[in-house]
TINUDO-870098 format. One record per residue (C-alpha): residue in one letter; x negated, y negated, z negated. Coordinates in pm, whole numbers, plus 50000, padded with zeros to 5 digits. Each point is the difference from the previous one (the first is absolute). Layout:
AXYZ/...
***
This chain:
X500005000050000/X498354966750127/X501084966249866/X498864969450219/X500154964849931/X499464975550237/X496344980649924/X499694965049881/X499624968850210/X496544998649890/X496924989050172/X499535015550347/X496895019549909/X502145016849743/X502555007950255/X499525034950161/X500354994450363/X501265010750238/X502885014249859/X501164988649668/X503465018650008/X498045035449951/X497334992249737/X500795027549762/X499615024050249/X496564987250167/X498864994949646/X501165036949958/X498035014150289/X496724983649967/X499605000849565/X499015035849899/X497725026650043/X501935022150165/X497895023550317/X502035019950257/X498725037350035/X501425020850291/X501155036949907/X501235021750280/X500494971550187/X501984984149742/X498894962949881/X500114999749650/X499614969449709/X497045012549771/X500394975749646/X498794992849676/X504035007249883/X503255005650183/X501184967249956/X496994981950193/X501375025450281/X503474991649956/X499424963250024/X497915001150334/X502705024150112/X502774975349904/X497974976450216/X500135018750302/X503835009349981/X500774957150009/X497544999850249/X496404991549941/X498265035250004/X496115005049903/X498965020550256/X495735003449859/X496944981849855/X496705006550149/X497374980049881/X501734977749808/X502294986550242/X503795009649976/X502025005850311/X503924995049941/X502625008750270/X502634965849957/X503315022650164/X501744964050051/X497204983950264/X498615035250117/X496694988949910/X496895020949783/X498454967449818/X496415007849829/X499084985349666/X497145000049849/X499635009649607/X497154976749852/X500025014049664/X502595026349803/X500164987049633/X500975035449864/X502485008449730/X499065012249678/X501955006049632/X498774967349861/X501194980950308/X502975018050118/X499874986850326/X498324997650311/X499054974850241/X498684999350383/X498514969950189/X500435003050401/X499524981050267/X502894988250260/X499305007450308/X500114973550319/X500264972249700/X496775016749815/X501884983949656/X498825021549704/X503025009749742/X500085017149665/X502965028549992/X500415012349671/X502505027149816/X500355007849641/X501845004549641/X502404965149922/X498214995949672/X496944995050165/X500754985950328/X502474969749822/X497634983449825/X497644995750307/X502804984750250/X499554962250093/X502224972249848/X503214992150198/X502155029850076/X502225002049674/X502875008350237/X498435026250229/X498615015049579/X503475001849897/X501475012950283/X497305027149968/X500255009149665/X503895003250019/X499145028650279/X496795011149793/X502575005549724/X502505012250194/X497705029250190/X498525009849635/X503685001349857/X500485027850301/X497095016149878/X497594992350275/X496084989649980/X499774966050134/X496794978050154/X499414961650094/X498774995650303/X498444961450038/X497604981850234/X497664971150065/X497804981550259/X496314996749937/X497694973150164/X497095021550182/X497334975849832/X501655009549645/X500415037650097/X496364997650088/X498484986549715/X501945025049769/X499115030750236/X496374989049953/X500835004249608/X502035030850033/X497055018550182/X497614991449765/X502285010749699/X500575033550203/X496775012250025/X498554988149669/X499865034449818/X500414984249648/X503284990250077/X500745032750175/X500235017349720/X501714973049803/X502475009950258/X499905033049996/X500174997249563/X503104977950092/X497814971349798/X500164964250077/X498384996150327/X499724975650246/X500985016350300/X503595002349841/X499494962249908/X499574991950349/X502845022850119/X502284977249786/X498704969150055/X500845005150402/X503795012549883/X500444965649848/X503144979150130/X501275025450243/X503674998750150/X502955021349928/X500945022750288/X502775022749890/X500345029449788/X499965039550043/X502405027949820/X498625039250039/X502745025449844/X497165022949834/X502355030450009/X499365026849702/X499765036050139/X502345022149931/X500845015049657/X498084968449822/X502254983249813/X501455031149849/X496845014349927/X498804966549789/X503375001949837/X499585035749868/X496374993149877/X501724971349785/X502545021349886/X497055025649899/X498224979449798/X497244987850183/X499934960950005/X499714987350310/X498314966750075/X500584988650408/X497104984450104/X500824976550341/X498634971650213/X503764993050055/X501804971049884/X501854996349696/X503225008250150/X498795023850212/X498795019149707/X502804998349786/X502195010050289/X497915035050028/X500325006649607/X503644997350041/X500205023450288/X497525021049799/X502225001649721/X497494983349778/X501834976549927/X503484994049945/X503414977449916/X498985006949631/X496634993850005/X498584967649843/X497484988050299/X496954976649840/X498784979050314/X496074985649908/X498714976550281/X498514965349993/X503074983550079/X501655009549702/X497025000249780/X497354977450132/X497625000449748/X498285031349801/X501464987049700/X503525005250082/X499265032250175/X498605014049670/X503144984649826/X502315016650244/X498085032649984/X500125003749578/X503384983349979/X501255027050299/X498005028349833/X501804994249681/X503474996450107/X499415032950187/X498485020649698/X502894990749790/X502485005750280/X498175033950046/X501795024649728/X503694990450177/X498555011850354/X500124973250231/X498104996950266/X497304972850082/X497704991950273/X497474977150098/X498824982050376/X497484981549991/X497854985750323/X496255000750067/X499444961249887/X501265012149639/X497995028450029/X496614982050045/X501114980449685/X500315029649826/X496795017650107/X498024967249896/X500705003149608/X500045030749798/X503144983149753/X502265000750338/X499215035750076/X500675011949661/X503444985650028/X500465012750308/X499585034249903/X502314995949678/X502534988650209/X499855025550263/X500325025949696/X503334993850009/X500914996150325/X501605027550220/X498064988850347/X497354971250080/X499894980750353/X497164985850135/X500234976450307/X497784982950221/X497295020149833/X496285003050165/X498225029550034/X498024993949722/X502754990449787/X501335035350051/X497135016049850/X499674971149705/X503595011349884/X499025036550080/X497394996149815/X501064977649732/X502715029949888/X497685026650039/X497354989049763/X502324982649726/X503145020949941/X499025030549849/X500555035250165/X501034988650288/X499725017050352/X499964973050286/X501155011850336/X499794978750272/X501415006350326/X499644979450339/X500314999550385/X497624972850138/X496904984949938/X500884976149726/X500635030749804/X496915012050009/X498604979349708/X502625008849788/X499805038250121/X496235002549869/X500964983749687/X502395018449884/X499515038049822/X501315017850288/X500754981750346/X502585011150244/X499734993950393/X502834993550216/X498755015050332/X502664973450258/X500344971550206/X497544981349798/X497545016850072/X497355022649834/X497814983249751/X502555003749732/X499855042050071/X496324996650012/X499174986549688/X502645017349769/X499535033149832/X503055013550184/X501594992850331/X504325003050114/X501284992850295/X502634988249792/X500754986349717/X502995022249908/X497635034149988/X499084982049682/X502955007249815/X499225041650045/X496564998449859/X501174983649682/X503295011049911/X499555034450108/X496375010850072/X498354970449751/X502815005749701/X499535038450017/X496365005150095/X499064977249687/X502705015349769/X497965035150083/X496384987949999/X500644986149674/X501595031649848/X497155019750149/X497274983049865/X501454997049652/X500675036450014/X496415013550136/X499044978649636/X503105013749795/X499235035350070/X496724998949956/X500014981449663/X502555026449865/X497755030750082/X496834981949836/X502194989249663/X501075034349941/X496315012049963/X499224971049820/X502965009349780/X498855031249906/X495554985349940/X501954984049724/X502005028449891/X496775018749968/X498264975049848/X497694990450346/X499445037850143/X498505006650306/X501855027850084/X501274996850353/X504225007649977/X500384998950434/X498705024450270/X497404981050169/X501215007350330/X503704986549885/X498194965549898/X498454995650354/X502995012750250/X502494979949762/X499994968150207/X499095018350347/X502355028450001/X502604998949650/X501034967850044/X499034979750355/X502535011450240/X502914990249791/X499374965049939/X498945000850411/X502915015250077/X501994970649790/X498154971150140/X501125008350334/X503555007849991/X501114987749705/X502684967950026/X502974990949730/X502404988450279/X500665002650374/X498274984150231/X503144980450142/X501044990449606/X496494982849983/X500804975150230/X503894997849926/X498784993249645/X496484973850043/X500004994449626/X498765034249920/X496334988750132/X500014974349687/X499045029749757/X496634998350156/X499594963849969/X500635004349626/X497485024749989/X502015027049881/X498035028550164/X496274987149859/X499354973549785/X498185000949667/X503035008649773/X501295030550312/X496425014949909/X500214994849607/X503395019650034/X498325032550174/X497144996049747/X502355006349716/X501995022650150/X496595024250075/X498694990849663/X503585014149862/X500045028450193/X496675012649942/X501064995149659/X502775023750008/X498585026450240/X497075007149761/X501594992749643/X503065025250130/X497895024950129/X497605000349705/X502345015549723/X500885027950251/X496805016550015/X500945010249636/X502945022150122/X499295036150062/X498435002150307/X502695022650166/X499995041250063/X497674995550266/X496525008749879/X497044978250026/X496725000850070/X497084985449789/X499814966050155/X503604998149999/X500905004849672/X499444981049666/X497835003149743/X502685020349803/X500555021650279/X503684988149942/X500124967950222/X498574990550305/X497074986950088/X498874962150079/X499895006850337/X503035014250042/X501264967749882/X498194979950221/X501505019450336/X503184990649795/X499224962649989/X498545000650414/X503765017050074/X501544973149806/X498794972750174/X500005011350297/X503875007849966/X500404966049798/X498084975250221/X501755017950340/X503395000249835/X499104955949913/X499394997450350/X503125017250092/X501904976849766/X498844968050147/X500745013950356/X503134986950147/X500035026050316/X500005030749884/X498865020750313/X499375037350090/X496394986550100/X499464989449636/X501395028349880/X498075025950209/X496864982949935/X500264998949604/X501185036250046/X496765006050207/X497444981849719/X501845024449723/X499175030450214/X496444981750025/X498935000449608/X502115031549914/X498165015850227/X496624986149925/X500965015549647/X500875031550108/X496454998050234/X497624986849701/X501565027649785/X499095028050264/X496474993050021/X497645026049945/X496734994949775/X497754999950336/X502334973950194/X497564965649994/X503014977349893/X500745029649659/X497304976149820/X501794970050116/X502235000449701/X502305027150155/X498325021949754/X502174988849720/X503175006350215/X499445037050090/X503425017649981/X501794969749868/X502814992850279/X501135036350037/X500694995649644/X501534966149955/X502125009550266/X502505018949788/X499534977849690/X503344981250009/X498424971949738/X497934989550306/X502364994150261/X502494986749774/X497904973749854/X497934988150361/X503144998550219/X502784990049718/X499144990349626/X496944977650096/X501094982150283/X503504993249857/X498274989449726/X497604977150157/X502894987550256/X503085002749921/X500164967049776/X498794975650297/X502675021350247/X502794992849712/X498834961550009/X499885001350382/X503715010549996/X501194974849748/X498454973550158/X500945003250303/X503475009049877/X500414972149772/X497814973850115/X499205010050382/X498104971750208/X500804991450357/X498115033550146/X502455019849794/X503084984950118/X498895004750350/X499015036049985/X503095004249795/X502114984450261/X498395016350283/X500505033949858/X503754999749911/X500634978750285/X500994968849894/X500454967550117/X497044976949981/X501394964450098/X499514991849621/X496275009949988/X499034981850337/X501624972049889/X497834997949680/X496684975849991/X496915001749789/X500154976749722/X497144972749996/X498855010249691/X499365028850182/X498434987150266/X497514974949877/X496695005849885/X497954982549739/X497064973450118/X496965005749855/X498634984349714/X497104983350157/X502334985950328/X499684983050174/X496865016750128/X497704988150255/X500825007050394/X497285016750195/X499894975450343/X500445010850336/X499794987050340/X502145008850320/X500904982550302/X503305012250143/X501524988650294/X503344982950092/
***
């Protein structure tokens, strides 16, 4: 969409001859960086962004088409006189984040007058405009209002004559600047320099032209995908180059925001001076806290101008962060690139366990994408820098949704589980021999088959917890998107945190407890009819033997610590099943082996010596079975499985509803309705915030 207003009765070296009526589009055609590439014999627009294509392509459609540029002269095709005019391009004053705009000088041809074409962001290009055209500025910012109120990205173009002897002189100053290497990389730092000094001083007093409107369509599936990650938990700041009311338009079609939702606006309109913004920002912060326990909803915009303010003094980013505590969703407009990664980074170092994720199409993005924890690519009509420089690349930005609610929420749910159980059954084997050193007052007798202690975490007890960390998920695929808030139990750590791991450490320390301390007064009991051997029987001849009590112990936690695992399992499969079955057969028969070795087998002095005969003997001793597959692990279990049930009877939390509901069929309108409260939600700052922000430097492109 192309608005043109007709120039000002200015000067005639700041007229664009010889056709005034199609400035916009001339201006169009000759001020970018745009280079034509032939595929198949297809021409096609190779540019820094879609929208520098669309706006030469909008050129050619009203009739001034940019046909190539061959060392550095442009040839157009004008469709209304038939003719291919050549101009040449004295200098391209590029665009960069600090200057969001960019600027070419060419040179008419037949006249041979030089002008200055220039494009860029309305907060920057305003304030350079020449005096006398408050009617074409209002006009203009009614239709830049308008276009952003649509939701479209919006550009100045403007104009202006130069004198050859003045262009001359500053080209002798510009060259100079250029290739002084000092100021290169004050450039290239995004420093002070003064080649961007003398960019600026040539876009003094230039002449308003008209404006542009791009509709910078969302693919497919974006809005709802944002809107589910709200509703999940994660808070989602929108980062933009857009306008105000551009912005605001796309959290409202995002479902960020909302009728009910209390909208803070920050820019330097409103709040002018740093004071007032930090008067705003605790003054906001604390109506919102207060606000926070009744659940409604608050939000904060605030532009790029504010957000230098901010960066500038460690007492405005403190408040900042206080106040976004409590608020549901953050917009950031006409943001630079480096601005992304300051707030990026600015969250990321001062609120305290959190996970940034920052996800981007273009090459803006790319600052923030390296800034953030993990950085997500958008692989599009942007281009590919974005996918380049992030940790993980989509086509689009929909396939998100997948990896976190379903793949993310589960994968982590079972990593965590696993690696707290490789600890937890580990720790319970150990404490039981501890258990009985200080029974027996620090003996070195050895209680476990030495070939039990070494297979126990390759053969007893691996494939289980495998088996479990691949196919094990507490609700259907479909209900995990249906139901987004269930991801929100991993953003409140409760699958590993430091009190998750406490919990298994007492329950192992418990359970050790009772395994040993119930097993212990058994040995007094008769031994059984069964007769024993010397090594198997006690010193009475009456009772069994120590190790005979140890092979009790290794069965008992081997049948506890599988039958915890099978507890905390929410699929219950015949996988699981057949491979705990398998790791049974596995030790019984590793008895039943160690207990058949002869005297000249090398592994008999392996410890198996002590175990000669024992398993065709326990094997009929009811005592044994009774007390490794029932007494001990009801013991050591059944009080948390008794807690598990009244809890989630009694006092269930959002999971529980859902399975419940999912398994009797029930409706779930209720549940999906339901949203995380903020208290919830937020996470603490730290105490030393606000922390210093690690600079960085990138140039993106318009």
């Amino acid at each position: 969409m192309l608005g043109r207003l007709e120039p000002t009765e200015c000067s005639a070296t700041n007229r664009l001859a010889p056709r005034d009526p199609y400035v916009v589009e001339l201006l169009l055609a000759l001020c970018h960086t745009v280079v034509i590439e032939t595929v198949g014999g297809e021409k096609r627009f190779s540019a820094s962004s879609p929208d520098e294509a669309a706006l030469v392509s909008a050129a050619a459609f009203f009739g001034i088409e940019f046909i190539n540029k061959q060392h550095g002269t442009v040839t157009l095709n004008d469709k209304f006189t038939g003719k291919s005019p050549e101009f040449e391009v004295l200098d391209v004053l590029e665009f960069t984040s600090a200057r969001k705009r960019m600027s070419v000088v060419v040179r008419e041809p037949k006249s041979g007058r030089i002008r200055l074409l220039s494009k860029g962001a309305d907060s920057v290009m305003l304030p350079l405009l020449a005096s006398g055209q408050a009617e074409m500025l209002r006009l203009t910012e009614q239709h830049l209002e308008d276009h952003a109120n649509d939701g479209l990205r919006t550009l100045l173009l403007t104009q202006k004559g130069i004198e050859s002897g003045a262009y001359g002189e500053w080209s002798e100053r510009y060259r100079r600047a250029s290739s002084d290497l000092a100021e290169l990389e004050k450039k290239e730092k995004e420093l002070p320099n003064e080649i961007e000094r003398l960019m600026g001083e040539l876009e003094q007093g230039m002449f308003l032209v008209g404006s542009t409107a791009i509709e910078d369509k969302l693919q497919h599936g974006v809005p709802s995908a944002i809107a589910d990650m709200g509703r999940a938990g994660v808070a989602v700041w929108v980062l933009t180059g857009d306008k105000e009311e551009t912005a605001i338009n796309i959290a409202f079609a995002c479902e960020l925001f909302d009728t009910r939702t209390n909208i803070l606006v920050l820019n330097l309109k409103s709040h002018p001076t740093a004071r007032e913004v930090l008067a705003e920002l605790k003054k906001s912060g604390k109506a919102a806290g207060e606000h926070a326990p009744s659940g409604e909803k608050h939000a904060l915009v605030i532009d790029g101008e504010v957000i230098s303010v901010v960066m500038a003094d460690p007492e405005l980013q403190i408040a900042l962060l206080e106040l976004t505590q409590h608020c549901q969703s953050v917009v950031a407009c006409r943001c630079a690139p480096s601005q992304k990664a300051q707030l990026v980074q600015l969250v990321k170092v001062n609120v305290k366990g959190a996970i940034s994720l920052a996800i981007g199409d273009g090459a803006n993005d790319v600052a923030m994408i390296q800034a953030a924890h993990i950085g997500v690519g958008i692989s599009g009509q942007e281009g590919m820098q974005a996918a380049n420089a992030a940790d993980f690349s989509f086509a689009q930005f929909r396939f998100l949704l997948p990896l976190l609610l379903q793949h993310g929420r589960n994968h982590y749910r079972r990593m965590a589980t696993l690696v707290i159980y490789i600890f937890y059954k580990n720790i319970v084997l150990c404490l039981v021999m501890y258990w009985y050193l200080f029974t027996s007052a620090g003996s070195g007798q050895r209680i476990y088959l030495e070939g039990g202690i070494q297979a126990y975490n390759v053969l007893y007890t691996l494939v289980p917890v495998i088996v479990y960390s691949y196919t094990d998920r507490d609700v259907s695929d479909d209900l995990s998107f249906k139901l987004p808030q269930l991801y929100h139990l991993g953003v409140r750590k409760a699958y590993m945190s430091p009190p998750v791991v406490a919990q298994w450490l007492c329950e192992a320390f418990l359970e050790s407890l009772i395994i040993f301390y119930l097993i212990l007064p058994t040995m007094m009991l008769p031994a059984g009819l069964a007769p024993m051997s010397q090594y198997d029987r006690g010193p009475t001849a009456s009772t069994v033997s120590v190790i005979y009590m140890g092979d009790l112990c290794f069965a008992s936690v081997l049948v506890t610590v599988t039958t915890k695992l099978l507890m905390r399992a929410f699929t219950h499969s015949t996988y699981l099943y057949g491979t705990i079955f398998v790791c049974f057969v596995l030790w019984w028969g590793s008895f039943a082996f160690a207990s058949a070795l002869s005297p000249l087998s090398t592994l008999y002095y392996w410890g198996a010596q002590y175990y000669t005969g024992m398993f065709f003997k326990v094997i009929f001793n009811v005592q044994y079975w009774l007390l490794c597959w029932l007494i001990v692990p009801v013991a050591a279990l059944g009080w948390q499985f008794f807690f598990t049930v009244w809890q989630r009877t009694f006092y269930p939390e959002f999971r529980d509803l859902a399975r419940e509901c999912e398994y009797l069929g029930l409706d779930m309108d209720h549940l999906a309705r339901w949203s995380i409260p903020l208290t919830q939600r937020k996470l603490p700052l730290r105490k030393d915030a606000p922390r210093p922000i690690e600079s960085r430097r990138w140039t993106g492109c318009c």
